[in-house]
C-alpha positions in Angstrom: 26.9 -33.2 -24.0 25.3 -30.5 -21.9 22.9 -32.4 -19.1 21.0 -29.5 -19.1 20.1 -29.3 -23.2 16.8 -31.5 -23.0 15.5 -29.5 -20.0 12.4 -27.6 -20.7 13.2 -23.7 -20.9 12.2 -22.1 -17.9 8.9 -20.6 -17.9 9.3 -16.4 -18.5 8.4 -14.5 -15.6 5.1 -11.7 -16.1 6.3 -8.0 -15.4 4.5 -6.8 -12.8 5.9 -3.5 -11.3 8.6 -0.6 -12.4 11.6 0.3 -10.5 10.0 3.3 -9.7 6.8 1.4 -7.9 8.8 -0.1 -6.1 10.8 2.6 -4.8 7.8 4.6 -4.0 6.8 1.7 -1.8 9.5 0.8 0.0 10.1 4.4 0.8 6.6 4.5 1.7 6.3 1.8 4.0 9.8 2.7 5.9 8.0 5.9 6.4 5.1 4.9 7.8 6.8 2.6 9.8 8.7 4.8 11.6 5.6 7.0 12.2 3.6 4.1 13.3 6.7 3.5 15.7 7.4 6.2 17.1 3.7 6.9 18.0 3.7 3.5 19.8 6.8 4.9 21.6 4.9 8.3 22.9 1.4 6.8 23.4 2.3 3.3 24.9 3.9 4.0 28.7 5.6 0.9 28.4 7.8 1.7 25.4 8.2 5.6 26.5 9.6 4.0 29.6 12.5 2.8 27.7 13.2 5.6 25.6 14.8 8.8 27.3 14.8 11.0 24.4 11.3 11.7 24.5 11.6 15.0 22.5 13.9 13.4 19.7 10.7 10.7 19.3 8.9 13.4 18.8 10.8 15.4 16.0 11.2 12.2 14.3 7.7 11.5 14.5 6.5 14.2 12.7 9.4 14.9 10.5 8.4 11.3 9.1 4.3 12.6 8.9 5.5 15.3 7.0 7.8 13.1 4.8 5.1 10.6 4.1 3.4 12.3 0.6 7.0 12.9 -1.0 7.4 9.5 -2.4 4.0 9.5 -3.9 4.5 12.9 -5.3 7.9 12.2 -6.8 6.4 8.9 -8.4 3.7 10.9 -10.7 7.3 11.6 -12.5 6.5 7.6 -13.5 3.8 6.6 -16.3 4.0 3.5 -14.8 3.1 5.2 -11.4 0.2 7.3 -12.5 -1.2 4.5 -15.1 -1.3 1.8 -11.6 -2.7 5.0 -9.6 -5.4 5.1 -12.2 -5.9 1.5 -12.4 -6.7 1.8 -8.5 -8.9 4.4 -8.8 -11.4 2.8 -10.7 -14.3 0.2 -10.1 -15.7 -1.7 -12.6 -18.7 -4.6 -12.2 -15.7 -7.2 -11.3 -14.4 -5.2 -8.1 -18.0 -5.3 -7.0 -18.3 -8.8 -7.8 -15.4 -9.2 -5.8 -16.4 -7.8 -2.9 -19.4 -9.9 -2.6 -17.3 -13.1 -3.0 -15.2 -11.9 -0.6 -18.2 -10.6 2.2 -19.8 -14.4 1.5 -16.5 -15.6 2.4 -16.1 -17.4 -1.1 -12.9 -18.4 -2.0 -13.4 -19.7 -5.8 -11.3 -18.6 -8.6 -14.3 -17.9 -10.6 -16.1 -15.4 -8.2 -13.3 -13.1 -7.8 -12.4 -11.7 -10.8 -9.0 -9.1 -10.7 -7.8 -6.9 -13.1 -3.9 -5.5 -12.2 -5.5 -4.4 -8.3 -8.1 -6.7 -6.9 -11.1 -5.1 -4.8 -9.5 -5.7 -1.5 -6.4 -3.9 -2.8 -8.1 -1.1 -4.4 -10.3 -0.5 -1.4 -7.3 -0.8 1.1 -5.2 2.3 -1.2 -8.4 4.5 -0.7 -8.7 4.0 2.9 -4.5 4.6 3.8 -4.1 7.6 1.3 -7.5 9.6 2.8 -6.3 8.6 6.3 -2.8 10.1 5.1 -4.1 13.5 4.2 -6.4 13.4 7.5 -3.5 12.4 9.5 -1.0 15.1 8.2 -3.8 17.3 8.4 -4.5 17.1 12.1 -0.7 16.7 12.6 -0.2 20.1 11.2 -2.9 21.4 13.9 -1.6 19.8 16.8 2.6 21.4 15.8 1.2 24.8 15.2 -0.2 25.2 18.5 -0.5 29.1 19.0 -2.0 29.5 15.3 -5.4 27.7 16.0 -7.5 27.7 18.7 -7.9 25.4 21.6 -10.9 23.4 20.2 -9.4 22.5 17.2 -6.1 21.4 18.7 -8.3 19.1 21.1 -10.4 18.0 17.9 -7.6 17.1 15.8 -6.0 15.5 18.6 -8.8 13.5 19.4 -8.8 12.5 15.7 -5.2 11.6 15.4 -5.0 9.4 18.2 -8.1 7.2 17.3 -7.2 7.4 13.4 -3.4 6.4 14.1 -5.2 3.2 16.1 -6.9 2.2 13.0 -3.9 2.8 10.9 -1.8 0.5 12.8 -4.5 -2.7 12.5 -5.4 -2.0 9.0 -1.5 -2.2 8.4 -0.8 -4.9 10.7 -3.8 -6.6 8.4 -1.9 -5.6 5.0 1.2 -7.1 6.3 -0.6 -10.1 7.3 -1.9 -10.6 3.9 1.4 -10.4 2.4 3.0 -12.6 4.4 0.5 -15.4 3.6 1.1 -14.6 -0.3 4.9 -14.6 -1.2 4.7 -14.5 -4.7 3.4 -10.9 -4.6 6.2 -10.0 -1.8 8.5 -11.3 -5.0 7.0 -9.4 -7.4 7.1 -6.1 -5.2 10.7 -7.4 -4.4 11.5 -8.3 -8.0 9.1 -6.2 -9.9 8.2 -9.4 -12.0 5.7 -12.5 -10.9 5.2 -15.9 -11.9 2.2 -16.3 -14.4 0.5 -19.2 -12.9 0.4 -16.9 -9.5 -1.0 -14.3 -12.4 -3.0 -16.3 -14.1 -4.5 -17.3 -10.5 -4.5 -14.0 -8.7 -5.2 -11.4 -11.6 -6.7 -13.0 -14.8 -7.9 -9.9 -16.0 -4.9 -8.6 -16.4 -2.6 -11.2 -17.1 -4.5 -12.6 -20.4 -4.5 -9.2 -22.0 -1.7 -8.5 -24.5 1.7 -8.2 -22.9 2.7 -4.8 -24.9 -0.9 -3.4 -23.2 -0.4 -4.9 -19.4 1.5 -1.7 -19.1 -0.1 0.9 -20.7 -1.9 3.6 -19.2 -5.7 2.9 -20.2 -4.7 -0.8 -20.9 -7.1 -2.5 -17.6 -10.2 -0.9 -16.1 -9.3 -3.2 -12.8 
């Protein structure tokens, strides 16, 4: 007799992300890892002191800047991609009703209502993909030195140094949060989550049909 026949069946697991997401993240985040890196390595003295190659940091810096859009433009090949890139670009009265649960500090189930992308998330996507195109931007100024003039080259660097700051706490922030949540490091990981941590996390969209958790105009959050 199998031991194992009167064993409840083990609860199915909630799809969550394609292979595709996840390979534009991961590629993503190595990305702006290395940039974020490497700019610690030219602006801090006491990590330049320990590299010699000072001019290598420097082509792989910005060979990396440049790199960063790719795997977001090579994912709108994905419906999955573009519907979730949808999903994040829109609001509805939940994400604000989020936000002020989260500004009033309250942690209740009830007051923060998710679709797919809660507030936080949505708001945190905005801010890293306009500080992308402002980053690359001003990069671009500061390599092509003899094709703009002085003032903008001092502007934009003046902007790239303080913007890059910013980047690094609101990342070091985003990979706190993960790190205190490893359920949705497994269902980045996996591309599938558990539907209590579902259930708990994003109602919204996990009690809508299965077949319509994927589709493109399926969740307004």
């Amino acid at each position: 007799m199998n031991p194992r026949a009167d064993a409840p069946p083990a609860t199915a697991r909630v799809r969550r992300f394609s292979t595709a997401e996840r390979l534009v993240h991961r590629t993503t985040a190595l990305l702006m890892g290395v940039c974020v890196l490497t700019a610690a390595f030219l602006y801090v003295p006491q990590l330049a002191q320990l590299v010699g190659r000072r001019e290598l940091v420097v082509r792989v810096h910005e060979w990396s800047g440049l790199a960063l859009p790719v795997p977001v433009l090579a994912g709108l090949l994905s419906r999955a991609f573009r519907a979730d890139l949808g999903r994040l670009n829109r609001f509805g009265p939940h994400d604000r009703r989020w936000l002020r649960a989260a500004l009033r500090r309250d942690r209740r189930r009830e007051s923060r209502p998710a679709g797919k992308f809660n507030a936080g998330q949505k708001v945190y996507a905005a801010w890293i993909a306009g500080a992308t195109v402002v980053m690359l931007g001003t990069g671009l100024l500061m390599w092509f030195t003899r094709l703009t003039p002085l003032v903008w080259r001092t502007s934009a660097t003046f902007v790239h140094d303080w913007l890059a700051l910013a980047v690094g706490v609101v990342l070091a922030g985003h990979i706190g949060m993960a790190l205190g949540d490893p359920e949705a490091r497994r269902g980045m990981r996996t591309g599938s989550v558990s539907p209590e941590w579902a259930e708990r996390e994003h109602p919204l969209w996990h009690r809508r049909p299965p077949a319509n958790r994927t589709a493109a105009d399926a969740d307004s959050g």
